[in-house]
C-alpha positions in Angstrom: 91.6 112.2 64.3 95.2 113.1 63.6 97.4 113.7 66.8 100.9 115.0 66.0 102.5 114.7 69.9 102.1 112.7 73.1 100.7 115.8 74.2 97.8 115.3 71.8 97.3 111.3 72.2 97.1 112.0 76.4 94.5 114.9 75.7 92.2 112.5 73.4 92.9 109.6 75.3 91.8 111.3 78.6 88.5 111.9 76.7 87.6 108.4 75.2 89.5 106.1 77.1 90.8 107.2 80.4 87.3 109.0 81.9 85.3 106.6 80.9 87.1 103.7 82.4 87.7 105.5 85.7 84.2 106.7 85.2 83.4 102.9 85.1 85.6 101.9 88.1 84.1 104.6 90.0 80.9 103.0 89.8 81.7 99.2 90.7 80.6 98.3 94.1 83.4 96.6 95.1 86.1 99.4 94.1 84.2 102.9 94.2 86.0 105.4 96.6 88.7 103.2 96.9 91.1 104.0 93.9 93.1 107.2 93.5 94.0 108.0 89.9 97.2 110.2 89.5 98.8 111.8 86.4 102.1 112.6 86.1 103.0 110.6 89.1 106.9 110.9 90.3 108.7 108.6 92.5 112.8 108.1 92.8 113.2 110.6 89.4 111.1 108.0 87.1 107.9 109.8 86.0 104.6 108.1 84.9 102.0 109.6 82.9 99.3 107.9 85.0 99.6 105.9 88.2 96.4 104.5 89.9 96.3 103.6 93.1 94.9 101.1 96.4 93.5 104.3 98.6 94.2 103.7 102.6 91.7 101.6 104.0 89.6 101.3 107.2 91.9 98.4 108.3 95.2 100.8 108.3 97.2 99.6 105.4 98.3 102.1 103.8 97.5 103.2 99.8 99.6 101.6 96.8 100.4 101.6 93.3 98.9 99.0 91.4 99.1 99.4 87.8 100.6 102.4 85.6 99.9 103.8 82.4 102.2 105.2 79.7 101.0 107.0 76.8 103.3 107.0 73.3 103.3 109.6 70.4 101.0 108.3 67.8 102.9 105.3 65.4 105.5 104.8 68.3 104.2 101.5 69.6 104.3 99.0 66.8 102.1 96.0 66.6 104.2 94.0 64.1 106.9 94.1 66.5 105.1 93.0 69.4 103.1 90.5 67.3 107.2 89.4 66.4 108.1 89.2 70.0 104.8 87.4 71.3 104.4 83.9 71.8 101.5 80.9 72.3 103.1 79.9 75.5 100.7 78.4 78.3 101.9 80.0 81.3 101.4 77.1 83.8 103.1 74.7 81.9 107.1 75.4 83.3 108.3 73.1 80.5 107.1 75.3 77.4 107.8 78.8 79.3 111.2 77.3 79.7 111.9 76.6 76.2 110.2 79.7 74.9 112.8 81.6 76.5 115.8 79.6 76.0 115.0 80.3 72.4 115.2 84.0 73.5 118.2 83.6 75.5 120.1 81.8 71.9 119.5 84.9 69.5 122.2 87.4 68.7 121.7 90.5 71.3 120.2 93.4 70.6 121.8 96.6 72.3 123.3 93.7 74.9 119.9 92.4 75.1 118.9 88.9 74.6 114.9 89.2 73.5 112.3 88.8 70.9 111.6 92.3 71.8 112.9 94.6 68.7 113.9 98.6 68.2 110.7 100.4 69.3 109.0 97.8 71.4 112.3 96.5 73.4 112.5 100.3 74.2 108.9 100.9 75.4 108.8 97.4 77.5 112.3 98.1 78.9 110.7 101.4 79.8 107.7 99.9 81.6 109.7 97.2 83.2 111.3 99.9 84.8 108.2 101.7 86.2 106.8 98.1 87.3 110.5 97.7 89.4 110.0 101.4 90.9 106.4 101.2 91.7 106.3 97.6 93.0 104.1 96.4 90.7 103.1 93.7 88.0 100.6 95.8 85.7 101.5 98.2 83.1 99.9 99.9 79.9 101.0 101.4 77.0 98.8 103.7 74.6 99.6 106.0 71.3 95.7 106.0 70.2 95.9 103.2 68.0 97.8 100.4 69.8 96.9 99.7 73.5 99.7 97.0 75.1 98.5 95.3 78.4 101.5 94.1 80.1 101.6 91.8 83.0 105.0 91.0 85.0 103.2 88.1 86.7 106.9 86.8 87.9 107.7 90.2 89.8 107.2 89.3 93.1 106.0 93.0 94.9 105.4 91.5 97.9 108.0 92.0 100.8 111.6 90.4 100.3 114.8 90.3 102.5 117.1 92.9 101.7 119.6 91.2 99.8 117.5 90.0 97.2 117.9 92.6 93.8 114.0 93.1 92.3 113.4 91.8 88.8 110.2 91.5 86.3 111.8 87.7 85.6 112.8 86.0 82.4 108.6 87.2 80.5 105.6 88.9 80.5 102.0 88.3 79.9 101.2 90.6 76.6 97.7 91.4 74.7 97.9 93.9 71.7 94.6 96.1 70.5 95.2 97.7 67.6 92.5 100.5 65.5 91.0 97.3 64.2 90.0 96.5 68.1 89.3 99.8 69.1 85.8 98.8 70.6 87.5 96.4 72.9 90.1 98.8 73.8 88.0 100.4 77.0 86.7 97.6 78.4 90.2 95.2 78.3 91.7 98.0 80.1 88.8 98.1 82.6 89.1 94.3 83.2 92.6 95.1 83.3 92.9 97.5 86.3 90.1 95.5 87.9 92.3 92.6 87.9 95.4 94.8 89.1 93.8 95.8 91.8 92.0 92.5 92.8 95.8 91.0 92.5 97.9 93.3 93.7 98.3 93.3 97.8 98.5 95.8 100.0 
């Protein structure tokens, strides 16, 4: 299937991957009626392709983001480059994240950027980084039909904070990769994906 735009990837993708996921999150017993899916969602001048969201519930709090999705002209999002930038770092262990990103924080910048994170993908996760800072929240995806990137910003904290304390995603993110080879996989990581965003994201 050849897809010469974004245009064309978010038309597919809201065939094969996008209906049947929410399709699939519909049905679960635990999160039917209570997610609102939203394309093209706007807040502060940023603008997400897809935003889903906590719906109000019975006990008064009110409805959230909790995971985004952004969807890439086909051949932007390259898995090289995010193979490059990822690294076998066990996320509970403070001594090897620290050292993971110390090596980071000692190569030559990169458009006044410190990061393993080259060209395309420093772009793209910049990007999303962005959208998980407006939106309050630690889950974001990235899609261009034959790479999916699941990112989690699991330092963000998106709960409340005092007002003189400037948001940030923190220092690294949690990153899995599907590529074409994957494809079969691709559905159901991004339904464990949004299932875990909304199990982990607060009201």
């Amino acid at each position: 299937m050849y897809h010469a735009s974004e245009a064309d990837v978010v038309r597919a993708a809201g065939i094969y991957l996008m209906h049947p996921v929410g399709q699939a999150l519909n049905f679960h017993q635990n999160l039917a009626r209570s997610i609102t899916i939203q394309s093209e969602f706007q807040k502060s001048r940023m603008r997400t392709d897809i935003a889903y969201f906590k719906s109000p519930n019975r006990q008064g709090n009110p409805g959230r983001a909790f995971a985004v999705i952004e969807f890439k002209k086909r051949g932007v999002l390259s898995n090289a480059q995010f193979a490059a930038a990822t690294k076998p770092v066990d996320t509970t262990n403070p001594a090897q994240v620290k050292q993971a990103v110390d090596a980071a924080m000692k190569r030559p910048p990169v458009g006044g950027d410190r990061s393993f994170f080259e060209r395309s993908s420093l772009k793209c996760i910049k990007q999303v980084a962005a959208y998980a800072l407006n939106n309050k929240i630690q889950y974001a995806a990235l899609f261009d039909w034959d790479v999916l990137v699941l990112v989690r910003f699991s330092q963000h904290n998106i709960g409340p904070q005092p007002g003189n304390v400037n948001p940030s995603v923190g220092n690294w993110c949690e990153l899995t990769v599907f590529t074409t080879a994957e494809s079969h996989l691709m559905r159901p990581a991004l339904l464990g994906f949004l299932a875990e965003a909304y199990v982990k994201t607060p009201y």
